[in-house]
Structure formats: C-alpha cells, structure tokens
Residue, then its C-alpha position, 0 to 999 in steps of 0.5 A: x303669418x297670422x297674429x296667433x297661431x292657433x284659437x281655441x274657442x271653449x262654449x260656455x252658453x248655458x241655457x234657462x229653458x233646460x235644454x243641454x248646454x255646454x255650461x251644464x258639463x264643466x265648460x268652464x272649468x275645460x276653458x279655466x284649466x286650459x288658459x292656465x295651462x296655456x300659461x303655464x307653458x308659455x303659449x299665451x300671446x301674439x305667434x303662440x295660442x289664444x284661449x277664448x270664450x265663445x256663446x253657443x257654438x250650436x253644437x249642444x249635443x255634443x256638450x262640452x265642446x271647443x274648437x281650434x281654428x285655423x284647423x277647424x277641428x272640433x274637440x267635446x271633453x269630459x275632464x282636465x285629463x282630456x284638456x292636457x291632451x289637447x293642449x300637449x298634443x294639438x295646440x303645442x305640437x299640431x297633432x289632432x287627438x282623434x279620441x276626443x272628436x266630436x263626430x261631424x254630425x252632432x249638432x244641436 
C-alpha cells in the first residue's frame, strides 16, 4: 500500500513574460480551499490524500489545472464549487468528475 492513497498536485507557476498561468486564474486559492477542505474532512495524512503544490505542469492553456496521482487524471477548475466537486467525488470516493476534464490535448 502507497504511503497516501491519492496526490493532488494544484499548478501554481505564475510567469513575469505575460504569458497564461495558472497563477493568473486562482490556482491558489483552488489549492487553499481544497487543503482545507482536505482537512476538514479528515483526509490529511499517511493512508488519506495529500495536497501539494507543484511549478509549472506545462499545461497552461488549460490554466487553472491539477492533477490527482496514482489515476492520473487531470482536472482545470474555475471556482471553489468545482474543488468541493473534486474533492467529494474524486479524492474521497475515486469517482473522476468527467465535467471538469481538461481534454488530453491542451498543452502549453
């Protein structure tokens, strides 16, 4: 058995250039609201789910974006509505909230 069950890693890279970051579209406050809830729900810790911060997940048009490991799925959200989403259905149950997808193809 893995040390955590699950990994979520929230993109909060924000560039100086002007170019599209997650930094620009809330990133912060997406990884903010879901360690708390994470929290909040007694999820934290060896066996439950960790939230982490990651740099750039080179995925930027895509802005905001996490993913959840050891599924891989990768979520893009736009407020703390789409985060409770993720956290109710994904991290504590192992349902993927296909709504909030970001297509495979959305890169940089």
């Amino acid at each position: 058995m893995s040390y955590y069950q699950r990994h979520i890693f929230f993109c909060l890279n924000q560039r100086d250039n002007g170019e599209n970051a997650c930094a620009q579209h809330g990133a912060k406050e997406g990884f903010d609201h879901c360690k708390t809830r994470i929290k909040a729900e007694g999820l934290a810790g060896p066996g439950g789910v960790r939230v982490n911060k990651a740099g750039c997940l080179d995925r930027c048009a895509g802005a905001p974006v996490a993913v959840v490991y050891p599924e891989a799925v990768w979520y893009t959200y736009v407020d703390q509505a789409d985060i409770d989403e993720i956290v109710d259905k994904h991290l504590k149950n192992g349902q993927v909230v296909e709504r909030l997808l970001l297509p495979p193809g959305v890169g940089r």
